[in-house]
C-alpha positions in Angstrom: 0.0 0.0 0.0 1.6 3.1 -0.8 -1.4 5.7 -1.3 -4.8 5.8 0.5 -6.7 9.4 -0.9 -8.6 11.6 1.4 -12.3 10.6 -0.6 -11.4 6.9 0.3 -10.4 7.8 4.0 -13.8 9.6 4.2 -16.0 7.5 2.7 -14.7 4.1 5.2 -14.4 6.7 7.9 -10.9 5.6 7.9 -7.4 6.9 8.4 -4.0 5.4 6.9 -3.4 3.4 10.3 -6.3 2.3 10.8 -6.9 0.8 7.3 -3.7 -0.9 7.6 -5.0 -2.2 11.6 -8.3 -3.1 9.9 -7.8 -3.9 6.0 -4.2 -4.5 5.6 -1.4 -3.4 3.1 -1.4 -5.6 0.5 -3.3 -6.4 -2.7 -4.5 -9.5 -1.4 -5.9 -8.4 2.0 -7.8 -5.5 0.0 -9.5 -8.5 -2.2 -10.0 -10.3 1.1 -11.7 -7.5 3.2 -14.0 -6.9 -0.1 -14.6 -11.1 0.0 -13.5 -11.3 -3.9 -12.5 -14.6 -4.7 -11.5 -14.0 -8.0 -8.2 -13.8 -9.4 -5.9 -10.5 -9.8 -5.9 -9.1 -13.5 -2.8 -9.2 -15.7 -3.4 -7.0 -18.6 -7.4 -5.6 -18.4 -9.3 -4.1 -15.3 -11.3 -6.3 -13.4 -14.6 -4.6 -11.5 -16.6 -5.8 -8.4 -19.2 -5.4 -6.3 -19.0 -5.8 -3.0 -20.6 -5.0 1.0 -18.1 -3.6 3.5 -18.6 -1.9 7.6 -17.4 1.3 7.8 -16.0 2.6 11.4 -19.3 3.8 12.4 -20.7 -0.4 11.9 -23.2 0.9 8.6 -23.6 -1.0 5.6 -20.9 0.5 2.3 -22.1 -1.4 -1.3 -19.2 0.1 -3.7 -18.0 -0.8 -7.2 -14.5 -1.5 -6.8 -12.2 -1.8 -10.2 -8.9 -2.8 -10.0 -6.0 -2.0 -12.7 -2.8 -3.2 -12.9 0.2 -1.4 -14.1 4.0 -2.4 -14.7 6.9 -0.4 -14.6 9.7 -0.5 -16.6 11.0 -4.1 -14.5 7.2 -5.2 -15.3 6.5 -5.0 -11.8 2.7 -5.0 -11.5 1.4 -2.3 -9.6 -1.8 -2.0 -8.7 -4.6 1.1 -9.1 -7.8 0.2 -7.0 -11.0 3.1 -7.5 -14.0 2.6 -5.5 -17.6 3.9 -6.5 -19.7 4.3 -3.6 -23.3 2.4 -4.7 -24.9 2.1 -1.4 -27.9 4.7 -2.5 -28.4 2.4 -5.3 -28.2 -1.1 -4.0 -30.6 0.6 -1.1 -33.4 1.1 -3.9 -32.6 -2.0 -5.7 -33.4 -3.8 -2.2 -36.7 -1.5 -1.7 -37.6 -2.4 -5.3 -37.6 -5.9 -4.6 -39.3 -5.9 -1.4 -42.0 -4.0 -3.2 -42.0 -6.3 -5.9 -42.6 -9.2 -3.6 -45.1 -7.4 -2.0 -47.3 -7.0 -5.4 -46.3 -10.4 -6.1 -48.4 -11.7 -3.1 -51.1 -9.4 -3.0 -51.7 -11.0 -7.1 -51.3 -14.5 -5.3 -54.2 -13.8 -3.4 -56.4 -12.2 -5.5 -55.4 -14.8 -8.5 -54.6 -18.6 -9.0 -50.7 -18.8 -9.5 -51.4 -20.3 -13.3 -53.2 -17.3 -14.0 -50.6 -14.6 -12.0 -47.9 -16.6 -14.0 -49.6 -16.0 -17.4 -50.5 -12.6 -16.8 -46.9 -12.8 -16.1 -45.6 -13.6 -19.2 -48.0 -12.9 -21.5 -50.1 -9.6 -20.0 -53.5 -11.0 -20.1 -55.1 -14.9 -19.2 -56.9 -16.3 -22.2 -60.7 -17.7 -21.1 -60.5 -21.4 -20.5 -63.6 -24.2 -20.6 -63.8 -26.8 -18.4 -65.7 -29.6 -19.3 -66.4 -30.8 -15.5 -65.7 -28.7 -12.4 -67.8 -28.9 -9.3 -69.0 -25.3 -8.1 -70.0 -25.0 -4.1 -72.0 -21.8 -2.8 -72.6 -21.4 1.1 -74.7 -19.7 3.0 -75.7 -18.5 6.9 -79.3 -18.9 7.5 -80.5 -15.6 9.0 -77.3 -13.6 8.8 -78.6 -10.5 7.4 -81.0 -10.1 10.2 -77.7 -11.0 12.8 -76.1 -8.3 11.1 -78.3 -5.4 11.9 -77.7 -6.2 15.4 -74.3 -6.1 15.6 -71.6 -2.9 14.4 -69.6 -2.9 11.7 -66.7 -3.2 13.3 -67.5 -6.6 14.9 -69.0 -7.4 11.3 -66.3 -7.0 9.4 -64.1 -9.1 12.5 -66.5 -12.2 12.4 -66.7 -11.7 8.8 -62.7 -12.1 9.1 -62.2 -15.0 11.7 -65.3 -17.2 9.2 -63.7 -16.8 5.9 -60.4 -17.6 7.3 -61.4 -20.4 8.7 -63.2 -21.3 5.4 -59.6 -20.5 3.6 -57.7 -23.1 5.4 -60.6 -25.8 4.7 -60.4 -25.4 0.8 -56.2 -25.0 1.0 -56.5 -28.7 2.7 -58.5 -30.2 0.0 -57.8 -28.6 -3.4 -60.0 -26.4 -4.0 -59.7 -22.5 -5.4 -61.4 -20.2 -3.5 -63.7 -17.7 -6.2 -65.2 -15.0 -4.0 -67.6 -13.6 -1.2 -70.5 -11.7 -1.5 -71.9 -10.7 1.7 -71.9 -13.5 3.5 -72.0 -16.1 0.1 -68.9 -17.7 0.1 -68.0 -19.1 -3.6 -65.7 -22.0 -4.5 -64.7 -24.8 -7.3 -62.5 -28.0 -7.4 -60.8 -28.9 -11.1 -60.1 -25.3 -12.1 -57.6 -23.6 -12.7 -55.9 -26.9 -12.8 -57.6 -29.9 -13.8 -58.1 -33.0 -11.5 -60.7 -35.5 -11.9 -61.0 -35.9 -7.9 -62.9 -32.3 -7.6 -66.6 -33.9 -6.8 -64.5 -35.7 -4.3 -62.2 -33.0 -2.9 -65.5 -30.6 -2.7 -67.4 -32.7 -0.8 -65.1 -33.1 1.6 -64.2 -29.5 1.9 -67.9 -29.2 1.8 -68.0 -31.2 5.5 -64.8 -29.0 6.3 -67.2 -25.9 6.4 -69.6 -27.0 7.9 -67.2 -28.3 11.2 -65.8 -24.7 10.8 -68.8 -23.2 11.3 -69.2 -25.9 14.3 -66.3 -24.5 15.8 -67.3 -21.5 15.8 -70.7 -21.8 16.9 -68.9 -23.6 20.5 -67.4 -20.1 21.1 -70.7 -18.2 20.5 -72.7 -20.1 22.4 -70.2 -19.2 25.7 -71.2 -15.5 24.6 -75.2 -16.9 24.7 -75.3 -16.1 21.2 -77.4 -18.6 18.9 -75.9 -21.0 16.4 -75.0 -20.0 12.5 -76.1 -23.1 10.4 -74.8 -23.1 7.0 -76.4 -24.1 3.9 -74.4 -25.3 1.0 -74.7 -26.7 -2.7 -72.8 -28.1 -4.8 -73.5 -29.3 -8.4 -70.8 -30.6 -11.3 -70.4 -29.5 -15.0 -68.7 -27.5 -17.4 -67.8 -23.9 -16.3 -66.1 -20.8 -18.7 -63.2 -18.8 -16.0 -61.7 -15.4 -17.5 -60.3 -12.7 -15.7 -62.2 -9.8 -15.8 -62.1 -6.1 -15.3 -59.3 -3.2 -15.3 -59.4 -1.8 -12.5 -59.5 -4.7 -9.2 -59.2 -7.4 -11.8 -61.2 -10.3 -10.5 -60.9 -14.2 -11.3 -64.6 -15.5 -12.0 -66.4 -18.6 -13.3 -69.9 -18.5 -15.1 -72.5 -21.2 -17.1 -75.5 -22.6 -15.9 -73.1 -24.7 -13.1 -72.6 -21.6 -11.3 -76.6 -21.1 -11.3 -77.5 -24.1 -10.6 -74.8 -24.6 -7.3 -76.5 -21.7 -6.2 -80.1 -22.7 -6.8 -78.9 -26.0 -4.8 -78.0 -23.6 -2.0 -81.1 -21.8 -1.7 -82.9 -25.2 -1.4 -80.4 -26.6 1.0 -81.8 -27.5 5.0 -79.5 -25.5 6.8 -76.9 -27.6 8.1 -76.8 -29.5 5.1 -74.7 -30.1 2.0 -77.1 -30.5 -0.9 -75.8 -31.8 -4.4 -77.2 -32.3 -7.8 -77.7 -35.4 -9.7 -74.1 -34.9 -11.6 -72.8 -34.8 -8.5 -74.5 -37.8 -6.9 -73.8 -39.8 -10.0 -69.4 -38.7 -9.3 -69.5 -39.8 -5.6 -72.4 -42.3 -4.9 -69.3 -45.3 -4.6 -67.9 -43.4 -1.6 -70.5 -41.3 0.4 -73.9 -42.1 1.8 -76.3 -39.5 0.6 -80.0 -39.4 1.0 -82.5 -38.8 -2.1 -84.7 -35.8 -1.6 -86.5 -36.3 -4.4 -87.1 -33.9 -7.4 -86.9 -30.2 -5.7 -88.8 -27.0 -7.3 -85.8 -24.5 -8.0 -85.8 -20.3 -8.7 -85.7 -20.6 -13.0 -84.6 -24.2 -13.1 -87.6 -26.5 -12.6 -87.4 -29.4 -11.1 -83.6 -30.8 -9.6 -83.1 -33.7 -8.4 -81.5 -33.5 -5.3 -79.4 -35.2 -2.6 -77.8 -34.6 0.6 -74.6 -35.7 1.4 -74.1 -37.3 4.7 -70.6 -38.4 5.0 -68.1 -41.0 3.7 -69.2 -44.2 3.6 -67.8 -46.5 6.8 -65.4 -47.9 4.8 -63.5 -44.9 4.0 -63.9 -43.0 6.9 -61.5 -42.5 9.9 -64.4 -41.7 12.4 -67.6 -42.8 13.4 -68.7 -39.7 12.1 -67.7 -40.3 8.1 
């Protein structure tokens, strides 16, 4: 080491002794301090980027470039120049924390095979499904509840429900749609196909309604009376597209949606009511109880079923 300039000295809040106490005086210890690996250059200057602790303990990214020079012995001599990037590499980090942050709020609002799409490709082409299985859910008598209560603890039971509904569709497969109120929309076999779905859906289907079980124990400690849930579920082709410019939604229509809905409507709270298509998917491996052919809002007559549980063979618990 033969020269340290004032910049330098100010910029590692360093003197000349203390560089050589804490750095060293050679080439090599410079490259070690900086925790380059690489090797010195012999004809063309090498740059690198590197993190470094100044004397006050805060974090230094520079750009270091190192030249070599030979005298008239060819003795290589070396010239080292540092760029201070720390400003840089500071926004660089922000970016990417930002980044990450956008990247997850799209992962919730979107399935990952459509975020990756819109990804690469700026929009998510429509896709048909020839079978999917579409579940709606319902409270009985939660509107009246909710003129009871403030919006405040609305919006927190609204909260701790859906939540608890998240985690029962994350076990079992199936892509959450969206709320309305306190509708609660889902599907199996979309965005990525499976032929399981009537399956997976039923059994999410008994994961609500222990959720809402759950949560009933607690209320009734406050005195409060029990939510029973109403649910339908019916199998067939569905169209999904993302929609919309502004809050751009993931949605599913065709007469599958309609109908899982008119199944809900005519469910006995408490209940999971399918359709026929269902039924006609599942009947091997649940017990489920004809209702007979149903009066539906624009449909007719469904035929419908409830589903009970799993059938004792497959089940875990007396309960199916």
């Amino acid at each position: 080491l033969t020269h340290i300039n004032d910049t330098f000295k100010h910029m590692h809040g360093m003197t000349d002794n203390s560089y050589r106490n804490d750095v060293g005086s050679t080439i090599g210890d410079y490259m070690t301090w900086c925790d380059y690996k690489g090797k010195l250059p012999t004809s063309s200057p090498i740059s690198f980027v590197s993190k470094v602790t100044d004397s006050q303990g805060d974090i230094i990214w520079k750009q270091s470039t190192i030249t070599p020079s030979f005298d008239a012995m060819s003795k290589p001599n070396y010239i080292i120049t540092e760029l201070d990037i720390t400003d840089v590499k500071v926004a660089e980090q922000e970016l990417q924390q930002q980044k990450k942050r956008s990247e997850e709020l799209l992962h919730n609002m979107l399935p990952a095979e459509i975020v990756e799409e819109l990804q690469v490709k700026g929009t998510a082409a429509p896709r048909i499904y020839r079978n999917a299985s579409v579940l709606f859910a319902d409270i009985k008598d939660f509107t009246q509840w909710t003129e009871r209560i403030s919006p405040r603890e609305l919006i927190d039971t609204l909260q701790e429900l859906f939540s608890a509904f998240d985690d029962v569709l994350s076990a079992n497969y199936i892509e959450k749609i969206k709320t309305v109120g306190d509708a609660y929309m889902c599907a199996g076999g979309l965005p990525m196909q499976n032929r399981s779905h009537p399956f997976d859906i039923i059994l999410a289907a008994f994961g609500l309604q222990r959720a809402i079980r759950n949560l009933d124990d607690k209320r009734a400690k406050n005195g409060d009376d029990p939510w029973l849930l109403r649910i339908g579920i019916h199998t067939c082709p569905v169209v999904t597209g993302v929609i919309g410019k502004i809050r751009t939604v993931y949605d599913i229509w065709g007469d599958t949606v309609n109908t899982a809905n008119r199944l809900e409507a005519e469910c006995q709270p408490g209940k999971v009511n399918i359709s026929q298509a269902t039924y006609n998917e599942v009947k091997d491996y649940f017990e489920c109880e004809y209702r007979g052919k149903i009066p539906a809002k624009h449909k007719g007559e469904i035929d419908m079923y409830f589903a009970n549980r799993l059938k004792p063979e497959y089940s875990a618990d007396n309960e199916g």
